[in-house]
N, C-alpha and C positions, 0 to 999 in steps of 0.2 A: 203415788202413795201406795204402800204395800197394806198399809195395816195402824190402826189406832189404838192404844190403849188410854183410855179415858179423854185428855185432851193432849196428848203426848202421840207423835205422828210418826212412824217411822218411813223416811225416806232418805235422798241423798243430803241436805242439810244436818239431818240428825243422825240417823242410823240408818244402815238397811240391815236384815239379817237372811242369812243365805239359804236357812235351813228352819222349817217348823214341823216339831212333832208331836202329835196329838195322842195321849191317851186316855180312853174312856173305860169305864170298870161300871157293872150291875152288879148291887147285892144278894146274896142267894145264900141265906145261913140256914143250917142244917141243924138239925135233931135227931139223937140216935134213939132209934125207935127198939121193943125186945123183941129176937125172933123175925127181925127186917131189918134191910141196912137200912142207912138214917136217911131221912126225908127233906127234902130242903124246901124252901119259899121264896119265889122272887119276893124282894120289899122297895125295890125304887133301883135310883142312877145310885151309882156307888161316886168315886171319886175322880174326877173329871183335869187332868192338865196338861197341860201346853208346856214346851219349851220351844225357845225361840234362839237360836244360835247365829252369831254373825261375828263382822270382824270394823272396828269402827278406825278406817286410816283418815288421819285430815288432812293428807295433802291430797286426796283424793277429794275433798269436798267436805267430808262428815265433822263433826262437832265435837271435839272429847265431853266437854261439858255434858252432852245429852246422857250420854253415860249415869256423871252423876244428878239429873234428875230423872232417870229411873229411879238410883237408890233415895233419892227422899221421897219418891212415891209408893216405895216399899216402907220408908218407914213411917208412913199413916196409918200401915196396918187395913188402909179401906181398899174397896172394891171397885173397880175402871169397869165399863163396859169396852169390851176387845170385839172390833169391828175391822173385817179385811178392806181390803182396794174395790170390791165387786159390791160392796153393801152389807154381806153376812154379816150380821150377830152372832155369836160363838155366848152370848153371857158377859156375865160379871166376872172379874177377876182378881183375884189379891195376888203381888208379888212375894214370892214365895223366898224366892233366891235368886241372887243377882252371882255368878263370875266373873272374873275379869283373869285377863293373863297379859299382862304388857309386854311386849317384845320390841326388837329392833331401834335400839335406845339412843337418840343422839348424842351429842357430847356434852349439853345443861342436864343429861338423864333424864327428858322425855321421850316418854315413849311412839315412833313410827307409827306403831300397830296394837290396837288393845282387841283380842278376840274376847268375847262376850258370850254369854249363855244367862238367860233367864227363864227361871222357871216360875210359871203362873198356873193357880188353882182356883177352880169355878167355883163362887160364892151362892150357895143357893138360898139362902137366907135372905 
């Protein structure tokens, strides 16, 4: 197991993805002060996400299906705890955005190879 998003698991069954990147942002908004440049304030974690990129082949083993229960767990609009292979808690997450890019098409027009990219933002609510 690589990695969980709520009860949603990603591994060789379902998916794996090849590539994860994280990025974190603190807020620091500024005031311009007269006769001083402007002054700023840390106020907290700014905005916090993940993408998660991979390639879902099912003659290799993977599920196309799992695919699409990512997007109906995107369209709850709620928030998964995303927890890796080692234990980490990374938080809550809401699915932000799901891509898909089908390739490699047999001859009923499914597709070999669906490369994927989700992007997940941290719920701190």
């Amino acid at each position: 197991m690589l990695m969980t998003l709520g009860l949603f698991v990603f591994e060789l069954p379902t998916v794996l993805f090849s590539e994860l990147q994280h990025r974190m942002g603190w807020r620091h908004p500024s005031a311009d002060r007269t006769g001083a440049g402007p002054a700023s304030q840390f106020t907290g974690p700014g905005e916090d996400k993940i993408t998660l990129s991979g390639a879902c082949v099912p003659e290799a083993g993977n599920s196309a299906s799992a695919l699409l229960t990512l997007r109906d767990m995107g369209d709850t609009g709620e928030a998964f705890p995303l927890i890796d292979g080692t234990g980490f808690v990374y938080g809550n997450y809401k699915i932000e955005n799901l891509d898909l890019r089908k390739k490699a098409f047999i001859d009923n027009g499914l597709p070999r190879m669906t490369d994927f990219a989700i992007d997940l933002v941290r719920d701190f609510g």
